[in-house]
N, C-alpha and C positions, 0 to 999 in steps of 0.2 A: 507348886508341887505338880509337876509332870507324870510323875511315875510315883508309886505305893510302896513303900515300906513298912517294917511291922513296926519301928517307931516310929508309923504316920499313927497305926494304929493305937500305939500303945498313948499316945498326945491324946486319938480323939477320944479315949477313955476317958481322962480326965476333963479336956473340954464339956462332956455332952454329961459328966456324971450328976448334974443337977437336973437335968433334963426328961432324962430314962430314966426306968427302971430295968432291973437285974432282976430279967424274969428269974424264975424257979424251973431245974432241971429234975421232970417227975418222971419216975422209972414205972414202968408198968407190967405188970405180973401177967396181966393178960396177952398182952400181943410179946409179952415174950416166952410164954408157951406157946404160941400161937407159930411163931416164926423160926423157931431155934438161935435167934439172937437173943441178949440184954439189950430190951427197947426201953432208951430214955427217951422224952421230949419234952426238947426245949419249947417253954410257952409265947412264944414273939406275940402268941393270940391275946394274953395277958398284958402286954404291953402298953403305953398310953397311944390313943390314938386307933389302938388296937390291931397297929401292925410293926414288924422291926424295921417299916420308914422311916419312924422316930428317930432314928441311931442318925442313919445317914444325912438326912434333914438338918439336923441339929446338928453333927457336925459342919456343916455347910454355912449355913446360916450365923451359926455364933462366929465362926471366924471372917467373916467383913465386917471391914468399917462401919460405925456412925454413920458415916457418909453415905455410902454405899448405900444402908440400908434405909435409909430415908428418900431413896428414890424407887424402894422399892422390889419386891422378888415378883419372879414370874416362873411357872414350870406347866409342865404336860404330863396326865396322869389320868390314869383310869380308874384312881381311886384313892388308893393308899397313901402312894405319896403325897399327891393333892394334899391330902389330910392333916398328913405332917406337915408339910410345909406350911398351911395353912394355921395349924397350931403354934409351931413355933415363931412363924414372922408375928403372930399378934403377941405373943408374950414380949418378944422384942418392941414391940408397937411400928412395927413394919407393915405398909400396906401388900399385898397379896392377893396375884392372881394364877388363877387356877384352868388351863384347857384340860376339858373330858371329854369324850369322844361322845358322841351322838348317841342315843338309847346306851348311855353308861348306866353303873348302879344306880339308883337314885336314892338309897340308903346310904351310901357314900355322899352322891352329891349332896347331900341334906348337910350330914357332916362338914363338909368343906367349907358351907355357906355360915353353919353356924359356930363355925371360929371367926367367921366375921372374911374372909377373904371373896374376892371376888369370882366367877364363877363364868368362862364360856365355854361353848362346847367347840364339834372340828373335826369332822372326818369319823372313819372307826378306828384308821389302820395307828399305830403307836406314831408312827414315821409322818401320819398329817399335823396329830396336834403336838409336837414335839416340833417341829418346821414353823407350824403357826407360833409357837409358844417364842421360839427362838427370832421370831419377827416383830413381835413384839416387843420385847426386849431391844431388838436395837432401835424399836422407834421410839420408847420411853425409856433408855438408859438404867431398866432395871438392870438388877442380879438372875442370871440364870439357873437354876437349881436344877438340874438334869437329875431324873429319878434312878440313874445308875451310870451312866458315864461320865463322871466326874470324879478325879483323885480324893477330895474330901466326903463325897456322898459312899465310897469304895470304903475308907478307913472307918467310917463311923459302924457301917455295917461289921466292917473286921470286927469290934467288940464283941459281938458275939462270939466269936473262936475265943477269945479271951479268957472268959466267961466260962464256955463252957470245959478249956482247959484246966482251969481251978478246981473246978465240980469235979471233974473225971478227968485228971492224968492220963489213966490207962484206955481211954477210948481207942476202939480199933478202928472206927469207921462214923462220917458224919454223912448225914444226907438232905439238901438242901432244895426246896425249887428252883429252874433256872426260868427267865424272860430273858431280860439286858445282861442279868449275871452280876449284877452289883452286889448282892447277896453272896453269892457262890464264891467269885473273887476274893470278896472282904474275910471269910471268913476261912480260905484255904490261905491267905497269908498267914494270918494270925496262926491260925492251929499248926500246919506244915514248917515254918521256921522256929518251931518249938518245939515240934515232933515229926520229923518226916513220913513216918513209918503210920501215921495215921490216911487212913484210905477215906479221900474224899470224894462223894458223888453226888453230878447233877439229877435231877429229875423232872420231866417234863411231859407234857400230853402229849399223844401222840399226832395227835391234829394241833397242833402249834412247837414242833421241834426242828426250831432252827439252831438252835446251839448244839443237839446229837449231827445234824448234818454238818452244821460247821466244823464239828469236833474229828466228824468221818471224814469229811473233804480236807482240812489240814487249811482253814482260810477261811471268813466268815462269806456265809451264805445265807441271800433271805427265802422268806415264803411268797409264794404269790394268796397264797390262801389261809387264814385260820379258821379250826372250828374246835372249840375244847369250854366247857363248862366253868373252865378255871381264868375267870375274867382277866387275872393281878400279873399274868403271864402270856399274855396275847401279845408276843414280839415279834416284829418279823424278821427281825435280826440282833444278833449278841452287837454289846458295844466294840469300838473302836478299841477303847482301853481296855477293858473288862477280858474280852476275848483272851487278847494275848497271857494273863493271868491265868485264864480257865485252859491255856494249852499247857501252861508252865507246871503249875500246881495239881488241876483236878484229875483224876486218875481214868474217870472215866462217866457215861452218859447212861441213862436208862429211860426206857419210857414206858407211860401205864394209858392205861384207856381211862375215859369219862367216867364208865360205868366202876372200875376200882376207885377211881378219887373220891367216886360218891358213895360207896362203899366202906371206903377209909374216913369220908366224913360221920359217917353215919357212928360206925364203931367208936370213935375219938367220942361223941355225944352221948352215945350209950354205956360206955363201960368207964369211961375216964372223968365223965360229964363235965366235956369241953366244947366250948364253940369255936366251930372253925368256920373260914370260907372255905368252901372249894380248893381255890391254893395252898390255903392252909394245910390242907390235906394231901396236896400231891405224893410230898416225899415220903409218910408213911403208907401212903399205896403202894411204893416200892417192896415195901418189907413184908405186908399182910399179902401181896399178889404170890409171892416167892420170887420175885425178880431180882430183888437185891442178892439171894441165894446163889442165882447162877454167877457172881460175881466175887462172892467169899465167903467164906462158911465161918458161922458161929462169930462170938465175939461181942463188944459193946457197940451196940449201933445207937448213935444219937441222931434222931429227928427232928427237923425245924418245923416246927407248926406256925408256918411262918405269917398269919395273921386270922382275925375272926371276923370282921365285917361283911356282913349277909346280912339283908334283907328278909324278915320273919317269911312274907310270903312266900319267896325265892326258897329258904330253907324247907318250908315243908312240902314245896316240889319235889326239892331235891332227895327229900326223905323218900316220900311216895315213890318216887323211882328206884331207890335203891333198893327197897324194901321188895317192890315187885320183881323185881331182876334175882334177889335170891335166892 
């Protein structure tokens, strides 16, 4: 599979439907007085593994060989994917290793370790342990498991457009975080070849926005620098495949500050009493900033809360700051 179709995605439904679950799409009273949209969010934070890694993972994963997989997966992550991948190669009984970038979460790393996969670290930047991870791999003939450029890790995420097509029909607008874009991709196939007229948008820190620049420039372009609170999204560049997808389908790019994402964390805990990462929170920082506003008015905006894994300490940081900030 070279290129993505929506019955790649509509296969990995099926494939991965033992695997995931089908989170719940919950509408909130609050931030949609808040915002002048109808705020749904979808709970990816609810998820197993507790992010919508699981989708793409598992689609990956389940479809190699026997063979294949008894020599083995390898992938580079900062967290989430690791995760997944890690979950799913042991239910498989596949051995599994994991690169994390140097001072990564260590709430995550804990996780990784305790699906039982193996565990190095490698650089900060996405592009060192992804290089390592990929050298690996050809020196132990594992399976590669790229946490977003890859056609079957792309489809498995599409189920969520799927999903949240069934829910809501009439959605005007979805809004998703962007890193590599595997997310964004997958899930502007699914929804947009079944509804075009649905408005799909990235969202991304503004101290880690290489897909708005890519998006501006017409061609991927990297960072030479991140700095952004939202670990799951420190890319320095959108994928190879991914990209051309996010030019095809997404409508358009927005970007929030540190200080909104934690902000939007904060309220998702208080009023919905939901745990998010940071990332998790991006995309409805979009909506609660009025950013999304200048882009379209009114309508059903659906939100990806696109995972929870934080670190309790980490978390009441992040509280204390938001808190003092407003």
């Amino acid at each position: 599979m070279s290129s993505v179709l929506i019955k790649d995605v509509v296969d990995a439904r099926e494939r991965i439907s033992r695997a995931v679950n089908e989170t719940p799409l919950i509408h909130s009273t609050t931030f949609s007085e808040w915002s002048g949209f109808e705020v749904f969010l979808k709970t990816e934070n609810l998820q197993k593994t507790g992010s919508f890694k699981i989708r793409g993972a598992s689609n990956k994963i389940l479809s190699i060989t026997p063979e294949e997989g008894r020599r083995g997966v390898v992938t580079g992550s900062s967290g989430n994917h690791g995760q997944a991948v890690a979950y799913i190669a042991a239910k498989c009984g596949y051995d599994a290793t994991v690169v994390m970038p140097e001072g990564g979460s260590q709430a995550k790393a804990a996780s990784i370790k305790g699906y039982g996969a193996n565990l190095v670290y490698c650089g900060s930047a996405s592009s060192e342990r992804l290089a390592f991870a990929e050298k690996l791999r050809m020196e132990r003939g594992s399976v590669f498991v790229h946490p977003y450029d890859d056609p079957f890790v792309i489809a498995g995420q599409g189920t969520i457009g799927l999903e949240i097509m069934e829910k809501l029909e009439d959605a005007s607008v979805i809004l998703a975080p962007t890193g590599g874009c595997g997310l964004i991709s997958g899930i502007a196939i699914a929804v947009k070849e079944k509804n075009p007229a649905v408005k799909i948008f990235g969202v991304e820190p503004a101290g880690s926005n290489s897909t708005g620049l890519s998006f501006k420039n017409g061609r991927r372009t990297a960072l030479d620098k991140i700095v952004t609170v939202a670990d799951g999204i420190r890319t320095t560049i959108p994928g190879e495949l991914t990209f051309p997808l996010v030019q095809k389908y997404v409508d358009g790019m927005i970007e929030v500050s540190d200080d909104e994402i934690l902000y939007a964390q904060r309220m998702i805990l208080e009023r919905c009493k939901l745990l998010t990462e940071p990332t998790g929170a991006v995309a409805l920082a979009a909506v609660l900033s009025g950013a999304l506003a200048g882009f379209v008015k009114g309508g059903k905006a659906v939100v990806i809360l696109s995972g929870g894994n934080v670190a309790m300490p980490q978390l009441g940081e992040y509280l204390i700051r938001s808190a003092a900030n407003a």
